[in-house]
C-alpha positions as CSV (number, residue, x, y, z in Angstrom):
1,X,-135.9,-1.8,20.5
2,X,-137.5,1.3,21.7
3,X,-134.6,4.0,22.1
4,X,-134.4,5.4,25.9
5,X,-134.2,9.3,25.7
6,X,-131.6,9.8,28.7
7,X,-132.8,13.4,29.3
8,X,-136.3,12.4,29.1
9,X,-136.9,9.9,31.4
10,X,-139.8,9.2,34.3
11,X,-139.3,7.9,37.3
12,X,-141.4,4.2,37.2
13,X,-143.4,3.3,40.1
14,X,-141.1,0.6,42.2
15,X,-143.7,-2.0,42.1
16,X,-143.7,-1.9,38.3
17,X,-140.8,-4.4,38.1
18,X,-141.4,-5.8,34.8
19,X,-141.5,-1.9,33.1
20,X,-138.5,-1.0,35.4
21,X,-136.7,-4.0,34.5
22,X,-137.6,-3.7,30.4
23,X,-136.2,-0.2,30.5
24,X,-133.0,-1.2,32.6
25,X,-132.2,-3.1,29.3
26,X,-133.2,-0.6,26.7
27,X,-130.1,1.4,28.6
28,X,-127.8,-1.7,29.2
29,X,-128.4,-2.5,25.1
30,X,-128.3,1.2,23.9
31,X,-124.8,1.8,26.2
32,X,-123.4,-1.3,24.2
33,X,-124.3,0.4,20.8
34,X,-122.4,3.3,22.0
35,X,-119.6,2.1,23.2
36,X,-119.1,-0.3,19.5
37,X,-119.8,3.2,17.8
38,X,-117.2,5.0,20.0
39,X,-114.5,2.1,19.8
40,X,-115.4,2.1,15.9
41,X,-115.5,5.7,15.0
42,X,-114.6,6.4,10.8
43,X,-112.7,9.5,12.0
44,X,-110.4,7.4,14.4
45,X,-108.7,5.3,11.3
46,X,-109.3,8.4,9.4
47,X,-106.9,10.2,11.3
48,X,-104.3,7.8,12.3
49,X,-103.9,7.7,8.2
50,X,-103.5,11.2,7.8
51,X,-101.1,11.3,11.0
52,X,-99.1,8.9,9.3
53,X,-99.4,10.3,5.5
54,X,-98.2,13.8,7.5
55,X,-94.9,12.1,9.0
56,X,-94.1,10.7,5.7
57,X,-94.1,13.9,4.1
58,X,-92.8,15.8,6.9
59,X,-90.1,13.5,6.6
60,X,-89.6,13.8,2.9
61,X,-90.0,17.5,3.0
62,X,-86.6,17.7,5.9
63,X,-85.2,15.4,3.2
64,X,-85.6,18.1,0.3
65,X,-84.8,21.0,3.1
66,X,-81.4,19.1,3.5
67,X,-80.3,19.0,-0.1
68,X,-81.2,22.6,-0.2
69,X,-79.2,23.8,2.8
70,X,-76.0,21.4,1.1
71,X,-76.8,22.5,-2.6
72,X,-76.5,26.0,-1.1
73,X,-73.3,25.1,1.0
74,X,-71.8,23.7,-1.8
75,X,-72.9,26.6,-4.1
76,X,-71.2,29.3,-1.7
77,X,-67.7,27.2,-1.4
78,X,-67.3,27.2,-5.3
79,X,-68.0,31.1,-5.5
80,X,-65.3,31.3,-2.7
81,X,-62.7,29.5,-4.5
82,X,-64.1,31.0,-7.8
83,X,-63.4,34.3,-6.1
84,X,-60.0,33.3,-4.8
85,X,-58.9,32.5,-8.2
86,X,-59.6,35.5,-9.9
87,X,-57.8,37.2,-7.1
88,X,-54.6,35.0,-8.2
89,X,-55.2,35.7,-11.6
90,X,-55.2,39.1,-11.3
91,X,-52.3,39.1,-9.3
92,X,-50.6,37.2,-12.1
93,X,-51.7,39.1,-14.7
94,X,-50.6,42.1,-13.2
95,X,-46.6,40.1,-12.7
96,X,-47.2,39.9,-16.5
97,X,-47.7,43.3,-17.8
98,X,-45.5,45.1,-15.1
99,X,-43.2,45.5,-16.9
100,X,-40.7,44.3,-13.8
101,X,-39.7,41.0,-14.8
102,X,-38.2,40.6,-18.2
103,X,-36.8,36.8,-18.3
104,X,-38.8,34.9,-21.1
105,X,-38.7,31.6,-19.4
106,X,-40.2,33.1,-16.4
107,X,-42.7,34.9,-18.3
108,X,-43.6,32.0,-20.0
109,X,-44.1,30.3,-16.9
110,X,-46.4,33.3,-15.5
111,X,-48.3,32.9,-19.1
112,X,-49.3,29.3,-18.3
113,X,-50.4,29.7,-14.6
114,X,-52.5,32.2,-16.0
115,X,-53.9,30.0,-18.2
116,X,-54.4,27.1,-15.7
117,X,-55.9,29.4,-13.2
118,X,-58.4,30.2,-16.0
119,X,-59.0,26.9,-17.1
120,X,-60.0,26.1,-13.5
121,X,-61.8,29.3,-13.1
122,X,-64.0,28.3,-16.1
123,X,-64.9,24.5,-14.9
124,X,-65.9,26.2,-11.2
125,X,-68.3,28.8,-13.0
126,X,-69.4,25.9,-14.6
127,X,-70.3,24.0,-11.5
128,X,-71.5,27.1,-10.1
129,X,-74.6,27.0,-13.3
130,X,-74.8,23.4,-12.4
131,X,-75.9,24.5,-8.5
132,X,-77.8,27.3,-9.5
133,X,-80.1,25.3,-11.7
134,X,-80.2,22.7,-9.0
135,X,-81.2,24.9,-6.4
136,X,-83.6,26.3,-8.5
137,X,-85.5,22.5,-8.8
138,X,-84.9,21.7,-5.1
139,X,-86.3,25.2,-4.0
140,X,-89.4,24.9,-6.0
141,X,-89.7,21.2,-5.0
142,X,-89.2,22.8,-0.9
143,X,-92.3,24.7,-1.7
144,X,-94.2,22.3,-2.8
145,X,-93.9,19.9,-0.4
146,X,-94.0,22.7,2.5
147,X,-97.6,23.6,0.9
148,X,-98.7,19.8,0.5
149,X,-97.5,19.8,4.4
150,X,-99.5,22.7,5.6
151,X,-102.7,21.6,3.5
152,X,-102.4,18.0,5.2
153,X,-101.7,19.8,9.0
154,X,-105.1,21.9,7.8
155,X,-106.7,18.5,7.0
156,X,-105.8,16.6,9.9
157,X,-106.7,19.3,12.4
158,X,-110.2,19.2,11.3
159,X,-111.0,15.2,11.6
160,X,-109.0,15.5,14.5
161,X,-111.8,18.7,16.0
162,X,-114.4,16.5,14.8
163,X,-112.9,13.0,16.2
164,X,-113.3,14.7,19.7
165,X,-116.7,16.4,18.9
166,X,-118.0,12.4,18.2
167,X,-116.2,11.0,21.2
168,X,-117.5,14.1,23.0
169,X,-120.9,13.2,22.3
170,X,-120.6,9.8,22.6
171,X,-119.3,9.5,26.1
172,X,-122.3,12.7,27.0
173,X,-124.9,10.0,25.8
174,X,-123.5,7.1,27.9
175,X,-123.2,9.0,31.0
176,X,-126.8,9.8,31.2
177,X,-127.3,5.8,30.2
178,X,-125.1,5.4,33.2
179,X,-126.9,7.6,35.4
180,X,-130.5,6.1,34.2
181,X,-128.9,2.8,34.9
182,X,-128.2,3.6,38.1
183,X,-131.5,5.1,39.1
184,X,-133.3,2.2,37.9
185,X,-131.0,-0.9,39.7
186,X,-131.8,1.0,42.8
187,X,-136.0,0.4,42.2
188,X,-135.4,-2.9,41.4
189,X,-135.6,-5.7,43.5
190,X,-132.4,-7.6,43.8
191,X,-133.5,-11.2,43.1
192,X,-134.6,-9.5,39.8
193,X,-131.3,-7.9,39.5
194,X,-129.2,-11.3,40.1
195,X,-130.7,-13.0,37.4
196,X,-130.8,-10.3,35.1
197,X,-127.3,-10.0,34.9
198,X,-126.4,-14.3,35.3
199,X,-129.2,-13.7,32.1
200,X,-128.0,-10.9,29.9
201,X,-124.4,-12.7,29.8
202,X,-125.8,-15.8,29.0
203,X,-128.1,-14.9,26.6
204,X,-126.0,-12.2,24.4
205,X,-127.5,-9.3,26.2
206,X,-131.4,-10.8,26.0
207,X,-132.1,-11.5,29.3
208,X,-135.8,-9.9,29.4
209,X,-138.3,-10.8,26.4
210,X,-142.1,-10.0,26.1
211,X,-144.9,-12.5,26.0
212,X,-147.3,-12.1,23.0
213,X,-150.0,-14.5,22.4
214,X,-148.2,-17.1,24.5
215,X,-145.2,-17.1,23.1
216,X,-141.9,-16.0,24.6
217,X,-140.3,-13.8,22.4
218,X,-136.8,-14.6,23.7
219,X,-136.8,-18.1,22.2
220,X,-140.0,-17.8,20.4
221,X,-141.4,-21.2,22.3
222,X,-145.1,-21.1,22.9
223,X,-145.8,-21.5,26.5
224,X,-148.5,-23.8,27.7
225,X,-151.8,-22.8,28.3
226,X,-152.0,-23.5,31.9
227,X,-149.0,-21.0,32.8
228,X,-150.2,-18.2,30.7
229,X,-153.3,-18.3,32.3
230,X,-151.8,-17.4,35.7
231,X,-149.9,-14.6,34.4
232,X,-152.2,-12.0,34.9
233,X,-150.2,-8.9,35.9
234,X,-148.1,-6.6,33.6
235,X,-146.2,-5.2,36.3
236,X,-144.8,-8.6,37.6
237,X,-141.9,-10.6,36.1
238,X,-141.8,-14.1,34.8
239,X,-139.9,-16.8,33.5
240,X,-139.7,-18.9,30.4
241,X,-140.4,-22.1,31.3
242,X,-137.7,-22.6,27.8
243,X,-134.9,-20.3,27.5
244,X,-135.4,-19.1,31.4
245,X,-135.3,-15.4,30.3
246,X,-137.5,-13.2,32.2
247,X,-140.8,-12.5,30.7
248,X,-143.5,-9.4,31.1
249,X,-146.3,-9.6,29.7
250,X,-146.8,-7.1,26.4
């Protein structure tokens, strides 16, 4: 099929019929092509996989973001109560060695809330390590995901610039087909028209074939003789006495 140059086109003489109508199907055909190309364009899927790759690990990275936020909530509620209890130890300690109270019994009862407080003062600073060293994973597992997240946003953005560029294109193309189209359905004659379309649906978009050494090239019967002989001028249009497609002569 000889491809129609939608900037580049000349304006057929009317009675030409057969070139005018020839051309009118170059178009109809090369808009088709278009529009499968545009409904089927690589960077569509392309990008409906990345959008969806992106939520996922948008989604993960709020995850990780989350455990951060409660490792650190949970980090600053052990250092308060870690706090608290060394502020009742030394309160205690300080009952201890005053000097003021002198009963053993209660001394010995100061000694062991001492102790206790320690004890729990030493299994908090131990949970405090445990945080700190769990932060320290989530935190560098944050970043990483926040980086894989901006490198996919990066990625995405740029099929998505070039998805629009295509479709851009695309739909630029077909609107000079439509124009051309246009144009020439007004120099045809509408008989020709009418059966052109009834044709091209029929006939999976082949409505118009050439004649070459009596044959139609639509259904690739070989007309008789007699008929070919009378089909003298390349400007008129014809039919297949087969298939019924419109013929020009080649």
């Amino acid at each position: 099929m000889r491809k129609v140059d939608p900037g580049g086109w000349q304006m057929q003489n009317k009675d030409n019929q057969a070139a005018l109508i020839m051309e009118l199907q170059e178009v109809d055909s090369q808009e088709e092509v278009l529009k499968k190309e545009l409904a089927s364009l690589p960077e569509r899927e392309e990008l409906h996989g990345l959008e969806e790759e992106l939520t996922e690990r948008r989604q993960s990275y709020q995850v990780i973001e989350g455990k951060v936020k409660e490792n650190q909530s949970r980090q600053k509620r052990l250092e308060d109560e870690e706090a608290l209890l060394e502020t009742k130890i030394k309160r205690e300690e300080n009952r201890l060695y005053s000097g003021r109270i002198t009963n053993p019994k209660e001394l010995s009862g100061i000694e062991a809330e001492v102790r206790s407080l320690k004890a729990k003062q030493d299994q908090i600073e131990t949970q405090i390590l445990i945080c700190l060293e769990e932060g320290e994973g989530l935190r560098k597992e944050s970043n990483q995901l926040s980086q894989s997240v901006n490198s996919l946003e990066r990625e995405t953005q740029k099929v998505r610039e070039r998805l629009v560029s295509r479709e851009s294109d695309l739909r630029s193309k077909m609107e000079g087909l439509g124009q051309r189209r246009a144009e020439l359905r007004m120099l045809i004659l509408e008989e020709h028209l009418q059966l052109y379309d009834k044709l091209r649906v029929e006939k999976g978009g082949l409505a118009v074939a050439f004649l070459l050494d009596e044959v139609c090239r639509g259904c690739h019967m070989t007309l008789p003789a007699y008929r070919v002989d009378k089909m003298e001028d390349r400007t008129a249009i014809y039919r297949c006495d087969f298939c019924k497609r419109l013929l020009v002569l080649k």
